[in-house]
N, C-alpha and C positions, 0 to 999 in steps of 0.2 A: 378813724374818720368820723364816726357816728357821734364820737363825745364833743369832737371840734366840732360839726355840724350843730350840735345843739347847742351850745355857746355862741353861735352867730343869730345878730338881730339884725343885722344890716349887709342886704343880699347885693352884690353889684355886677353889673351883666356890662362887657364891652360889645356895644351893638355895634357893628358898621355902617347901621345907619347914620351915623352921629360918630364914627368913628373915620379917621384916613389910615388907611395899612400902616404909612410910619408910624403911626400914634399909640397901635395895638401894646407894645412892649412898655411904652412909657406910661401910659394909662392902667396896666395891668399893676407895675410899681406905684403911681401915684394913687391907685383903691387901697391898697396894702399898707400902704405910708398912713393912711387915713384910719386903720384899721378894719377894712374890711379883711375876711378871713374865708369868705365864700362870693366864688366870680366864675361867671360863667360866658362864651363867647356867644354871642348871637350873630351869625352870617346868612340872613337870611337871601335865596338866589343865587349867590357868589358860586362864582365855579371849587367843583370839589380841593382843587391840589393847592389851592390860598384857604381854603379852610383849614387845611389840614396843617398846612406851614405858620398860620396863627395861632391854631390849635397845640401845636407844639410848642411851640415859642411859650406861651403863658401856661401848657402843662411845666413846664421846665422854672419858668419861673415862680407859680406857684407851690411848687415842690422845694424848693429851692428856700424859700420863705415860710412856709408853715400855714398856706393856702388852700384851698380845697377848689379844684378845676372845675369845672363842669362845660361839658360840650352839648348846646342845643342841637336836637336832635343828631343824627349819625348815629345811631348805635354801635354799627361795625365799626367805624372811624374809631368811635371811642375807645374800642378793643386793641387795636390796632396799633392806639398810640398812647394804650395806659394810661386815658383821663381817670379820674379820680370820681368823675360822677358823671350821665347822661339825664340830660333833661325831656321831656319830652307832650305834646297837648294832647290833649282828646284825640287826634286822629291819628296818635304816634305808637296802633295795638296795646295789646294787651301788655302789662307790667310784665309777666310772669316770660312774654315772649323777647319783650326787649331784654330782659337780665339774662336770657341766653345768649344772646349776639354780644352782647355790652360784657358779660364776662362775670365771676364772682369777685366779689369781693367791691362791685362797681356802683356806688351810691346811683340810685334811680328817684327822680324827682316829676310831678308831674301837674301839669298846668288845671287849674279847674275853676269851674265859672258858676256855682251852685252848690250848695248844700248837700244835693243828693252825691253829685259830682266828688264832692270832699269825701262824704261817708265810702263813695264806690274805692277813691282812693286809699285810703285808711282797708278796705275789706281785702284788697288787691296788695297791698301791702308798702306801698311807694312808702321811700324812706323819709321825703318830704313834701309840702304842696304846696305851690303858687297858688294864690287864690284874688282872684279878680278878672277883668278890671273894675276894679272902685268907681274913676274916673274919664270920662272920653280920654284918649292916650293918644298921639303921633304915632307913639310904638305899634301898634295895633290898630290903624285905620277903620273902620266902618263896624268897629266890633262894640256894642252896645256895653255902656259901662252897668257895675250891678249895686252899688253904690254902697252904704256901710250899714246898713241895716240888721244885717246878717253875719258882720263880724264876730261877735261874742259867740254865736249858736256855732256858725263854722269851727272857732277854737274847742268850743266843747264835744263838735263833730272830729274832730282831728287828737283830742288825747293829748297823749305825751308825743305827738308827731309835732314837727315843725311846721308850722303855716304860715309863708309868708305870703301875707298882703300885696295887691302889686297893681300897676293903674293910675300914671297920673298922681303920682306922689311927689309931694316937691316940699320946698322949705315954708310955704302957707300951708299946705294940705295937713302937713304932716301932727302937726297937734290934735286936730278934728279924727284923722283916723287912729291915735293912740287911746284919746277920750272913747275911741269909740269898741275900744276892747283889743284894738294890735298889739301882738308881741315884738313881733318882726316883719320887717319891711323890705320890698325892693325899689331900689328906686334908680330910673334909668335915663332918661332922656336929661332931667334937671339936673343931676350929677356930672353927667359927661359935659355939658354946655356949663362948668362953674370954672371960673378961671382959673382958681386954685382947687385943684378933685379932691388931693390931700384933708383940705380944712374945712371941705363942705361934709368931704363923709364924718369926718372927726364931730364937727357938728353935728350932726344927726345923729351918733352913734351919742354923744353925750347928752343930748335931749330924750334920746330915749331911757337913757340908766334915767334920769331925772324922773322920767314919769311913772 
């Protein structure tokens, strides 16, 4: 899982915000079609037992296809139903406490908004880190974005860890935060709303080999 993880640039997360429950399955396919290789569910609020039935659905189908699941927050969920990885923010404890609940062998991913944040992450051990927001995002209402500034220093704060970038990333943005030292990217809102998901991720993923 760790090799495939590092070979992904292009991170895609099915939010329900932007998602309808029918859609979960066919959106999970149409990332994959696209080549993404790392997708993770965002259901933020939703009652536990549609978590969990999304949660499987696209654990199954990511398994199925040569995907790498990840379930925002739920640690025990993710135990439970053999995700492939739990992601988790700043208020989601200690790394060391979630990979007991979450299980071995269970990729641990973790959200971070700073510098210091990155390096706690890397000392903690998370196996990869969101890092943003870059951008004012929908995804993330009222949350101050941190802008690109600090992209290049985070990558050299992060190592041989995955850092993906994330915030308001779209098909404008995306040249400006590559110039501006990204490896990998998430991008969530602009993707789910592209008529075709297929050929916008395909897109983005070939823009980025280019750069």
């Amino acid at each position: 899982m760790k090799k495939l993880l590092e070979s992904c640039h292009l991170y895609g997360i099915v939010d329900m915000g932007y998602t309808g429950p029918e859609q979960v399955e066919a959106r999970t396919h149409a990332l994959i079609d696209g080549g993404v290789r790392i997708i993770q569910l965002r259901a933020k609020g939703r009652e536990l037992p549609l978590v969990k039935a999304w949660a499987v659905a696209m654990q199954a189908i990511c398994r199925e296809r040569g995907a790498i699941f990840v379930l925002n927050d739920y640690p025990e969920m993710a135990a439970e139903i053999g995700a492939d990885a739990v992601h988790v923010g700043q208020d989601g404890g200690s790394l060391a406490d979630v990979r007991k609940i979450a299980g071995p062998g269970v990729l641990v991913g973790r959200s971070t908004h700073s510098l210091e944040q990155v390096r706690e992450a890397k000392r903690e051990g998370a196996d990869y880190i969101g890092f943003g927001p870059l951008y004012p995002t929908g995804t993330k209402p009222g949350r101050p974005s941190i802008g690109l500034a600090d992209i290049a220093a985070a990558q050299e704060a992060a190592g041989d860890m995955p850092l993906f970038c994330i915030g308001g990333i779209n098909g404008t943005t995306l040249p400006e935060v590559l110039k501006a030292g990204a490896r990998r990217v998430v991008i969530v809102s602009w993707l789910l709303q592209q008529a075709d998901i297929t050929r916008a991720a395909q897109s983005v993923i070939s823009r980025m080999e280019q750069a």
